[in-house]
N, C-alpha and C positions, 0 to 999 in steps of 0.2 A: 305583654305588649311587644316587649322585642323579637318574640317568635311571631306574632300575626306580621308585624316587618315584612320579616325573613318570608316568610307563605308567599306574602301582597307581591314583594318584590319580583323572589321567584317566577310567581305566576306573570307576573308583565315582562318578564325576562321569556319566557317559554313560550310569549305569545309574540312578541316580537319576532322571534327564531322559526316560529309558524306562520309570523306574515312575509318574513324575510325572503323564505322557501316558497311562498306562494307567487313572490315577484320573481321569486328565477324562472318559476314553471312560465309564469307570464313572458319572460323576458326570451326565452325559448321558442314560445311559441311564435313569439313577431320574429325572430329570425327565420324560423319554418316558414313564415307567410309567406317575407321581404325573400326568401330563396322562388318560396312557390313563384311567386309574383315577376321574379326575375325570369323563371322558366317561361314564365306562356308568356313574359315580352319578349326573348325572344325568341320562342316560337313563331310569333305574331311579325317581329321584324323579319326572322328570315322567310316564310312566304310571302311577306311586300316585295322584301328583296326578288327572289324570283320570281313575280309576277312582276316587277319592275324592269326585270332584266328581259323576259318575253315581250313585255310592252314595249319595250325599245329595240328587240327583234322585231318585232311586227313594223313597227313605225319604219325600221331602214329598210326591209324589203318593201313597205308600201310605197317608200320614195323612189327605191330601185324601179317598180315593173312599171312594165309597159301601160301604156293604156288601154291595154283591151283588159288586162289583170286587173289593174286598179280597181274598178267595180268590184270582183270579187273578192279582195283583199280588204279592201274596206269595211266589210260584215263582221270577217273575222275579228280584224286590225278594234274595231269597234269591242268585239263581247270581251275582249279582252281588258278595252279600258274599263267597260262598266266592272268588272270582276275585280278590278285593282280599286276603282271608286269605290264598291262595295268593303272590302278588307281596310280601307283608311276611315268609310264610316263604321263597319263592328268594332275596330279601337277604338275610335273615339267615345263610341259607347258605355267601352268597359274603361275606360281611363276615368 
């Protein structure tokens, strides 16, 4: 009897030690994620960031030019917001 014990014990000892090992692999891997996932945010903030910063080049030469410029500044002045509208809805997607 006292050796089946020793076996039973054992044996719940060596699986514990195998579940143990299997929550580090786990724990590993959500740190890989949590890095991954820090990578593409920001990747993702800093071309807001630069399209943020173009959008506000654009907006102060539109308010600079002339009015005969205007019209044509405003096309541009425009594709640019939608591209930045664009980049604030694909994060929200992936958030």
């Amino acid at each position: 009897m006292h050796e089946n014990r020793k076996i039973y014990e054992s044996n719940l000892e060596a699986q514990l030690a195998q579940w143990k090992a299997e929550i580090d692999v786990l724990k590993a891997k959500v740190r890989r994620a949590e890095v991954d996932a820090k990578v593409n945010y920001d990747q993702t903030i800093d071309a807001m960031q630069r399209k943020h910063d173009e959008a506000a080049k654009r907006l102060r030469s539109l308010k600079a030019a002339s009015d005969d410029a205007w019209e044509g500044m405003k096309a541009s002045t425009e594709k640019v917001w939608t591209e930045f509208k664009a980049l604030f809805q694909d994060s929200n997607k992936k958030s």
